[in-house]
VEXDREN-2710 file (C-alpha; in Angstrom, 1 decimal):
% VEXDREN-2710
k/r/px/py/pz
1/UNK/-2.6/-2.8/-17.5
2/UNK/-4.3/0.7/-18.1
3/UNK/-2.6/2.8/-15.2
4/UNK/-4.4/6.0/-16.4
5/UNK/-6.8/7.6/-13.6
6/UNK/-8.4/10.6/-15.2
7/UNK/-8.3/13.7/-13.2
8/UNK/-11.8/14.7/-12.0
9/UNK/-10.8/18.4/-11.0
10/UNK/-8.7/19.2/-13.9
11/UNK/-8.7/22.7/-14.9
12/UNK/-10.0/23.8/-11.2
13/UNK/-9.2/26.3/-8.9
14/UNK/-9.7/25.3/-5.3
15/UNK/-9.1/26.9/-1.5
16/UNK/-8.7/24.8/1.1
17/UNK/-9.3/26.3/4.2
18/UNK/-7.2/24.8/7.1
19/UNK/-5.8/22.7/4.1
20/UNK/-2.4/22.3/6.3
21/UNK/-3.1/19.4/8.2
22/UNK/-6.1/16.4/8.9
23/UNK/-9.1/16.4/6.4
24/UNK/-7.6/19.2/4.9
25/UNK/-4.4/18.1/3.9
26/UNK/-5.6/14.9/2.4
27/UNK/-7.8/17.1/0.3
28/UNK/-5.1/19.7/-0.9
29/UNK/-3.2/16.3/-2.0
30/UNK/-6.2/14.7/-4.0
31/UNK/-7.3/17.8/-5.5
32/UNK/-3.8/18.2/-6.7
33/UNK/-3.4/14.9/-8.0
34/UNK/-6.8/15.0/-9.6
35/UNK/-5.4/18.0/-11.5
36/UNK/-6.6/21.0/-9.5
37/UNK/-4.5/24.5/-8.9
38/UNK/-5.0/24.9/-5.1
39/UNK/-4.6/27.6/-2.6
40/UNK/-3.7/26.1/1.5
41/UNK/-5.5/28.3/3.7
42/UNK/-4.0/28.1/7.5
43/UNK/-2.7/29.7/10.5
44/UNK/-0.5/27.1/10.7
45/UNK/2.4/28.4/8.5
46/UNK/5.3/26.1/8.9
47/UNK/3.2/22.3/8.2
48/UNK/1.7/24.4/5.4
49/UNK/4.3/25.8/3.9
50/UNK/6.3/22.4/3.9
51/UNK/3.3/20.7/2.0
52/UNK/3.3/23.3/-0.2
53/UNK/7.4/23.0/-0.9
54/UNK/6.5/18.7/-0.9
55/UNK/4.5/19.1/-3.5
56/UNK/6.0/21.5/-5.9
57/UNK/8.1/19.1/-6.6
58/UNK/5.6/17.0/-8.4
59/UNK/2.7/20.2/-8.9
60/UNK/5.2/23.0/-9.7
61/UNK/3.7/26.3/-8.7
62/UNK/0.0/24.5/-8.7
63/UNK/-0.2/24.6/-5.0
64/UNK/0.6/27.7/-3.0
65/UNK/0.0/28.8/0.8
66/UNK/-1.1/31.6/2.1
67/UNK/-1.7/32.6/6.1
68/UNK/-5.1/32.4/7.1
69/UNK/-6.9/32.9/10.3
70/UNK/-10.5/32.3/9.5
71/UNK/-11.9/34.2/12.1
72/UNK/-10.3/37.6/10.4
73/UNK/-12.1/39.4/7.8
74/UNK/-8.9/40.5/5.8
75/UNK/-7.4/37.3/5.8
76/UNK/-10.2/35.6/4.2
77/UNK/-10.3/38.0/1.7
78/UNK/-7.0/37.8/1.2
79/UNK/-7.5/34.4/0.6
80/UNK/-9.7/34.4/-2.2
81/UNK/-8.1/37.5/-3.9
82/UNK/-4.9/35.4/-3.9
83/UNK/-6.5/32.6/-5.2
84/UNK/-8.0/34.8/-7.9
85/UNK/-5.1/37.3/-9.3
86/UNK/-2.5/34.1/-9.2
87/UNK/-4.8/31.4/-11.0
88/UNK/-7.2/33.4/-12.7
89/UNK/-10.8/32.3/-10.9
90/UNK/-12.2/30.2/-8.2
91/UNK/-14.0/27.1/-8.7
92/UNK/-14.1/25.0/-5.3
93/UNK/-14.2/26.9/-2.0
94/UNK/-13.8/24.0/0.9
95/UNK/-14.5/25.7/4.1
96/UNK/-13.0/22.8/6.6
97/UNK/-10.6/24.8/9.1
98/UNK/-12.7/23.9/12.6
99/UNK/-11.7/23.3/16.3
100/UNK/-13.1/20.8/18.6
101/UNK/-12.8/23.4/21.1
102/UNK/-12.8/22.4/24.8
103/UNK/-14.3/18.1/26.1
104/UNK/-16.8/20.0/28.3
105/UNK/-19.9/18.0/28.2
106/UNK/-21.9/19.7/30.5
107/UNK/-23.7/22.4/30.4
108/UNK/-22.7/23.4/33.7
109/UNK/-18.9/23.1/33.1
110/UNK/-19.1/25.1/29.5
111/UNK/-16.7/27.5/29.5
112/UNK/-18.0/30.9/27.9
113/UNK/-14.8/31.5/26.2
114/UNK/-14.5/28.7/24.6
115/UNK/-18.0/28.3/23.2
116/UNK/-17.6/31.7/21.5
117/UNK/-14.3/30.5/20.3
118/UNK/-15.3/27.6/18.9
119/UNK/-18.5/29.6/17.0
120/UNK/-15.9/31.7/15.9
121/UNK/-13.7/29.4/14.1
122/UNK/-16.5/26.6/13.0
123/UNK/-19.5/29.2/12.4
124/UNK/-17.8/32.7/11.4
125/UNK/-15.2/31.1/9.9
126/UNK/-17.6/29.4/7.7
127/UNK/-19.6/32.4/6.7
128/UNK/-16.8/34.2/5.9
129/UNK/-15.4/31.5/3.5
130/UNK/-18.9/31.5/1.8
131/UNK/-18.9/35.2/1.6
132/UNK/-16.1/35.8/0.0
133/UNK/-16.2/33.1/-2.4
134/UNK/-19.5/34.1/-3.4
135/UNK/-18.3/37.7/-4.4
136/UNK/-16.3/36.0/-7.2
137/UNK/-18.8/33.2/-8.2
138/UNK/-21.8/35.1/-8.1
139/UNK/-20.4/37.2/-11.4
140/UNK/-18.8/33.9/-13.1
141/UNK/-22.4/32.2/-12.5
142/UNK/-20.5/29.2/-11.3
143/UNK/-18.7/27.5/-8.2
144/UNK/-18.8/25.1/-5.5
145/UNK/-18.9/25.8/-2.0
146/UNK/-17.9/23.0/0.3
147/UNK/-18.6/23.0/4.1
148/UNK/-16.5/20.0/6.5
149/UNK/-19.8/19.9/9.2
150/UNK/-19.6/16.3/11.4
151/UNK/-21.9/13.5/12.2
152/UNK/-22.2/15.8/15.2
153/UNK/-24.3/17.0/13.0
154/UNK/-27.2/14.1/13.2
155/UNK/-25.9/12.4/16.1
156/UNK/-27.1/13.7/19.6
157/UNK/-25.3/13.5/23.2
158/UNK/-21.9/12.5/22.0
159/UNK/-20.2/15.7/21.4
160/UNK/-19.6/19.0/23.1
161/UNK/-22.5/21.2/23.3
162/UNK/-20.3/24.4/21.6
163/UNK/-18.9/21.8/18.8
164/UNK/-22.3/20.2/18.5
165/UNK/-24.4/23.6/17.9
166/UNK/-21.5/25.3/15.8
167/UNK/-21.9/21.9/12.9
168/UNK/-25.5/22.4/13.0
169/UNK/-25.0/26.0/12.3
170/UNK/-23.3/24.9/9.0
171/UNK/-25.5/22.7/7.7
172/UNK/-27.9/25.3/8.6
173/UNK/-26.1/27.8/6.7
174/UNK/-25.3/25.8/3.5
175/UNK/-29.2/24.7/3.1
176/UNK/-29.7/28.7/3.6
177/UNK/-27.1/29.3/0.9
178/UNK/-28.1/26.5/-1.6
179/UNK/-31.1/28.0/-1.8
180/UNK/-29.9/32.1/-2.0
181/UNK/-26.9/30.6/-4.7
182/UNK/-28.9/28.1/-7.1
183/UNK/-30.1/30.9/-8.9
184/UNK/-26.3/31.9/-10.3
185/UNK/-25.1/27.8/-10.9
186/UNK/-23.7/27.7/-7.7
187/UNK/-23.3/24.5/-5.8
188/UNK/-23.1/24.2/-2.1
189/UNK/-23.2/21.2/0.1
190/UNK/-21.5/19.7/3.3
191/UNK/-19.2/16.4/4.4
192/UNK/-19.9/15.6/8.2
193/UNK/-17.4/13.2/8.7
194/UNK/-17.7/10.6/11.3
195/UNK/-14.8/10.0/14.0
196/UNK/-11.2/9.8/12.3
197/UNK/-7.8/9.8/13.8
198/UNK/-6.6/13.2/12.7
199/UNK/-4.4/15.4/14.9
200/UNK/-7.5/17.0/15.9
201/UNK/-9.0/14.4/17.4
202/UNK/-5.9/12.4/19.0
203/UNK/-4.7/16.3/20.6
204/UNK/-8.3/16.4/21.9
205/UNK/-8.6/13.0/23.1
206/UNK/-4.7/12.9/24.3
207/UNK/-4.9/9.4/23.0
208/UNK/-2.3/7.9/20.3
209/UNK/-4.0/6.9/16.2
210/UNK/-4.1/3.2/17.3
211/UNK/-5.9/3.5/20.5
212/UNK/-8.7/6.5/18.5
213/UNK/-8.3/4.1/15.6
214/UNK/-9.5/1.0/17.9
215/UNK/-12.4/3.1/19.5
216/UNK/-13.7/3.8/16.4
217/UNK/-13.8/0.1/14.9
218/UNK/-15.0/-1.2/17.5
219/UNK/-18.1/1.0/17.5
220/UNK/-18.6/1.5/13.9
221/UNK/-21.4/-0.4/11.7
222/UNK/-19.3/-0.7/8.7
223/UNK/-16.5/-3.4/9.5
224/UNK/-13.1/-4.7/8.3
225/UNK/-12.4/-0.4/6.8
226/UNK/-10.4/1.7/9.1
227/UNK/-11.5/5.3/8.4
228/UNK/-9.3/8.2/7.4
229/UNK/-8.9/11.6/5.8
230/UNK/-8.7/10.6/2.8
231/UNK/-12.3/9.5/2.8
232/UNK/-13.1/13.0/3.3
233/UNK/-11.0/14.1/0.9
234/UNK/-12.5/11.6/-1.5
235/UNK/-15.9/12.9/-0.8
236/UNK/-14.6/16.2/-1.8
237/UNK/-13.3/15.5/-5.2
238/UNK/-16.8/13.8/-5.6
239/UNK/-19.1/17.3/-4.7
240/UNK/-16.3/19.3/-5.9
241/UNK/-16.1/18.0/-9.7
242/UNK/-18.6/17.8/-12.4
243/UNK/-19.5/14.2/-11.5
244/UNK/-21.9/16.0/-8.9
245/UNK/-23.0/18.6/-11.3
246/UNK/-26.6/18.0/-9.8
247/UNK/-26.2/17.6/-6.5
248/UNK/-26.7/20.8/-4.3
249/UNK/-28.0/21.2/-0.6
250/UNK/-26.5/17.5/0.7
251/UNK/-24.9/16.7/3.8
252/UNK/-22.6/13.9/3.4
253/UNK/-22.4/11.6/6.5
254/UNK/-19.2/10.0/5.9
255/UNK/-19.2/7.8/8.9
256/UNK/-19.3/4.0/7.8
257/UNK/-23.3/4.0/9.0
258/UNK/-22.6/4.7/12.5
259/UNK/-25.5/7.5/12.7
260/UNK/-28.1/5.3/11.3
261/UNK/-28.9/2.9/14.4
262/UNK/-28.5/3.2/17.9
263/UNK/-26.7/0.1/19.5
264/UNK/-26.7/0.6/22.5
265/UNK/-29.9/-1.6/23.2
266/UNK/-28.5/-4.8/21.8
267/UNK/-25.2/-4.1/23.3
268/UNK/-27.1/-3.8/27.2
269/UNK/-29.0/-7.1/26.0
270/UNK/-25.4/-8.9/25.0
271/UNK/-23.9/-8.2/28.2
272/UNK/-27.1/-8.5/30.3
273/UNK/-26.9/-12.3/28.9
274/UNK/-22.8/-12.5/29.4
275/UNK/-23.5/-11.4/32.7
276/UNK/-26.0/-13.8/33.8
277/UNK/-24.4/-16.7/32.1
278/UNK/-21.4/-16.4/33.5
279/UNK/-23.8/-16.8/37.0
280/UNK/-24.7/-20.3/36.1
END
């Protein structure tokens, strides 16, 4: 048996912004095993410094960390210039760090301090990534710039109104940017991943991986597949490597169908019939 799997991101340079934990992790470890050179971008130095010391032992010096609050002009910079004077260029920038911000799902209990953080992580944070990667692609005529949106994206009433507006705002901005960055062979799309038990999302929830993991099967369109990071990251190799040499101004919904129907119709109808047969 032919063990071989060729490496779809061979030769690459890659930044993976909050790349030390979640969807980003799983993407710093796929990129790396699909042959990449990849900076982890995070304020969250000691998870991401121990991935990086994990997997130098199989990478070598392919995989290095530097600190990285999104929100900070310098640091994003920083980043990028890191990226550049240790491996030479920059040929996949994955803006994913985001925050769920506050479960406030009114309008009338929205903290203000919290929407504006939550823009300023998701929506800043973004722009910044873009902006900075684009001053070093824009020259090389080349590059990929990857946004992690959400199916909050092009599903209504589930989410917060802050996280809701701030994944629009991405999608907004990469069609905005596919359009300004076409002109120099630059790529730029987005992944809106559906629910997944990250850290994220069970810290948010304050529920355990099983119980979010049981949540989302039960409600999802796509049965017997439990989802996970690594579909993200798997998405990302896919818009990140040549394989997706034409494919510019998407957003991915990686969420096993769920935002294609509304079920909540047939579900009244099911237990509107339980209900009364259980009455006769």
């Amino acid at each position: 048996m032919n063990d071989f799997i060729p490496k779809r991101l061979e030769g690459k340079v890659a930044i993976v912004t909050g790349g030390a934990s979640g969807f980003g992790e799983s993407t710093v470890r796929l990129f790396a095993k699909h042959g990449a050179k990849v900076l982890i971008a995070d304020v969250q130095d000691d998870l991401g410094q121990s991935l990086c010391n994990e997997l130098a032992t199989t990478f070598n010096d392919d995989v290095i960390y530097v600190h990285c609050d999104v929100t900070q002009d310098s640091d994003v910079k920083n980043a990028v210039d890191t990226a550049v004077s240790t491996f030479g260029k920059l040929d996949i920038m994955f803006n994913n760090a985001g925050i769920p911000g506050n479960l406030d799902f009114t309008i009338l209990d929205s903290d203000n301090d919290n929407f504006k953080r939550v823009f300023d992580v998701n929506v800043f944070g973004s722009f910044l990534g873009a902006k900075h990667a684009a001053r070093v692609m824009i020259p090389a005529r080349q590059g990929v710039i990857l946004f992690t949106s959400s199916v909050a994206s092009v599903v209504s009433g589930e989410s917060p109104h802050s996280y809701t507006m701030s994944k629009h705002a991405v999608v907004g901005l990469m069609k905005n940017l596919c359009v300004e960055l076409g002109q120099y062979g630059i790529r730029v799309n987005c992944i809106s991943p559906g629910s997944v038990s990250t850290p994220l999302v069970t810290n948010a929830m304050g529920l355990g991986k099983a119980e979010v993991d049981d949540i989302v099967c039960a409600s999802t369109v796509l049965k017997g597949v439990v989802p996970a990071a690594e579909d993200v990251a798997e998405a990302a190799v896919f818009l990140g490597g040549d394989g997706a040499r034409y494919v510019t101004g998407v957003n991915l919904v990686v969420d096993g169908g769920y935002s294609t129907t509304n079920q909540s119709y047939s579900r009244v109808i099911k237990q509107t019939f339980e209900t009364l047969a259980k009455k006769l």
